[in-house]
N, C-alpha and C positions, 0 to 999 in steps of 0.2 A: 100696084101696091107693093110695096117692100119691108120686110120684116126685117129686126134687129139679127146681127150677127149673134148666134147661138155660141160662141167663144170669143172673148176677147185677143182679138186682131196684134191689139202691143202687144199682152202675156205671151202670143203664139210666135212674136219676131223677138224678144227679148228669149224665152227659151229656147227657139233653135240654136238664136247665135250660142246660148251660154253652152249647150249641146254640141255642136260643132266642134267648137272650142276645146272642150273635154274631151271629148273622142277623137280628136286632133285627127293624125294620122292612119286612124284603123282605116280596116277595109270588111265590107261583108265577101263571105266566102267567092262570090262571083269577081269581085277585084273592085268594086265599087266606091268610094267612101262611105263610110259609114253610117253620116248622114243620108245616106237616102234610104237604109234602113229605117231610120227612126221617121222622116217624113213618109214614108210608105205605112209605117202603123199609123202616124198620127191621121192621115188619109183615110183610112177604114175607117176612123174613129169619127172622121167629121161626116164620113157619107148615112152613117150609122146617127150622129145626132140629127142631120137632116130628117132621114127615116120617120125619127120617131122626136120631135120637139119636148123642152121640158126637162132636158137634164143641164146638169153643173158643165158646159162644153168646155168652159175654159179649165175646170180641174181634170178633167175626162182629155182634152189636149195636152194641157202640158203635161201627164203622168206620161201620155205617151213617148211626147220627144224624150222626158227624161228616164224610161223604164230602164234600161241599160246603164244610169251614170255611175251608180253606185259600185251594179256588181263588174262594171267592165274597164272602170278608170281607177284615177289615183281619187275620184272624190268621194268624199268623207261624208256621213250626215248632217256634222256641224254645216258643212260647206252647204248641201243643198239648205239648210235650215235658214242660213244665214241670208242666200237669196228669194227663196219663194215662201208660201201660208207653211203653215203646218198641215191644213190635209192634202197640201202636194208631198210635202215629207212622209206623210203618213201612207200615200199612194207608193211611193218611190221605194219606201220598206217592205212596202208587202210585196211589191212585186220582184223586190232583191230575193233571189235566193240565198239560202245561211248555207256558205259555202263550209260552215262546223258539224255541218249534218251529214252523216251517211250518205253517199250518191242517190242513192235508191230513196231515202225520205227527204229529201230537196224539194224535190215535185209536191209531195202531199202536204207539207206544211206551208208551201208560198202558197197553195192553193187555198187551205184552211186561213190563211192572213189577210188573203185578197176576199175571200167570201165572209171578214168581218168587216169589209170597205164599202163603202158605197158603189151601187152597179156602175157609175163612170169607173171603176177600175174595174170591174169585172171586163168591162168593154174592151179597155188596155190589153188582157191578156189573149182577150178571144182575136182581138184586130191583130197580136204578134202573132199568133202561132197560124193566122189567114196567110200573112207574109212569109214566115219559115216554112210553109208546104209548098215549095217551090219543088222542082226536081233535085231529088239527094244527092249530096255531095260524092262525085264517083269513087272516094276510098270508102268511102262507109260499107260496114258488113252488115249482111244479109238481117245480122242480129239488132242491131243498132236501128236499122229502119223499121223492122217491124216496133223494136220499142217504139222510136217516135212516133208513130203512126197509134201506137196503143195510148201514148201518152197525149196525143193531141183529139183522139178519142173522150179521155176521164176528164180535158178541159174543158171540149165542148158538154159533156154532160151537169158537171160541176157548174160551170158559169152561162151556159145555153142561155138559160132566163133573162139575162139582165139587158139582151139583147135580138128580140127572135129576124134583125137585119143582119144583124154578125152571125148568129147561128145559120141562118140560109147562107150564109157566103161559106162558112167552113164545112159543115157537112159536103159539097161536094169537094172540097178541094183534098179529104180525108179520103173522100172514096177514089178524087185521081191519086193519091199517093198510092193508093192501093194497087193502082195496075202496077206498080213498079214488084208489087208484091205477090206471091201465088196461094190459092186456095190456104194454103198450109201457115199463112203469113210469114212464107220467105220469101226474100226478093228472088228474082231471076236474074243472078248472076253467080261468076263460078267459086267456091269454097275460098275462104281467104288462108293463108299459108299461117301457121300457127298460130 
C-alpha cells in the first residue's frame, strides 16, 4: 500500500531551484554550497513529517529551503511574495531575523514570530539549528560556543513541542556540542588574543 506524498514534490523542485538560484555562489562554513545547507534542513523536516503524519509538509518544506533567502540574499519580501502563498511569506519572516535589533534581541523576538506560526515552522527552526550543531567553526571563542550551545538550548525549549522527532534529534546533538565545552561551559581551547 502507498500513501500520498506528505509535501508536494513540484513546490519542493520549484523552490530549491528558486533557492539555489538566490544563494547563488555562497558557501556553508565547511566550503560546501549552500545549497545543501538548505536541503540538509529541508531533510530533517521531511524525516520529521514522516515521524508524525498530518501536517502542512509542503509549507513545512518549503519554509525550509527558503529560511535563509531573506536574511542572507539580495531578496526582498516583495520578491518571495511574488513567487510563493502568503503563509510561506509569513514562514520566511519569522524565521528572518530583524537585523534592526540589538544582537542579543535577534534570537528572542524571531523566536517570539516563529511561536505565532504554525508548528511547520517551528520544525524549520528546530531541523536548522539539528544541522548547525555540527563541530564549531576552529576560530570561534571559547565565548561564542558556549552562547550557541545556550542559544540552541532556549530553541529546543521554546519550540521542543511542535516536534518531539526533532526534539530527540537535537537534544543529543546539544549535549555533543557540549564535549567541545567544560563543566564551566568553556570550550577547551587556549584563550583567544584580545
Amino acid at each position: 500500500m502507498t500513501t500520498d506524498c506528505p509535501w508536494s514534490q513540484d513546490a519542493f523542485l520549484t523552490t530549491l531551484a528558486f533557492a539555489a538560484e538566490r544563494h547563488g555562489d555562497q558557501k556553508t562554513p565547511a566550503g560546501f554550497p549552500y545549497i545543501t545547507h538548505l536541503a540538509s534542513v529541508a531533510q530533517e523536516v521531511m524525516a520529521a513529517l514522516a515521524a508524525k503524519p498530518g501536517r502542512n509538509g509542503t509549507l513545512a518544506v518549503t519554509a525550509a529551503l527558503l529560511h535563509d533567502v531573506i536574511e542572507d540574499t539580495a531578496t526582498s519580501p516583495e520578491m518571495v511574495a511574488e513567487r510563493f502563498r502568503p503563509d510561506v511569506l509569513a514562514a520566511v519572516m519569522a524565521l528572518t531575523k530583524n537585523a534592526d535589533l540589538p544582537k542579543e534581541r535577534r534570537m528572542p523576538d524571531s523566536l517570539e514570530r516563529i511561536r505565532a506560526q504554525p508548528p511547520e515552522v517551528w520544525m524549520v527552526k528546530l531541523a536548522d539549528r539539528i544541522v548547525n550543531l555540527g563541530p564549531p567553526p576552529a576560530h570561534w571563542t571559547r565565548d561564542k560556543m558556549a552562547a550557541y550551545r545556550a542559544e540552541a538550548e532556549t530553541i529546543l525549549t521554546a519550540l521542543g513541542d511542535a516536534s518531539p522527532f526533532l526534539a530527540r534529534r537535537l537534544a543529543p546533538r546539544i549535549a555533543e556540542y557540549g564535549i567541545h565545552l567544560d563543566g564551566t561551559g568553556l570550550a577547551h581551547l587556549p584563550p583567544t588574543a584580545g
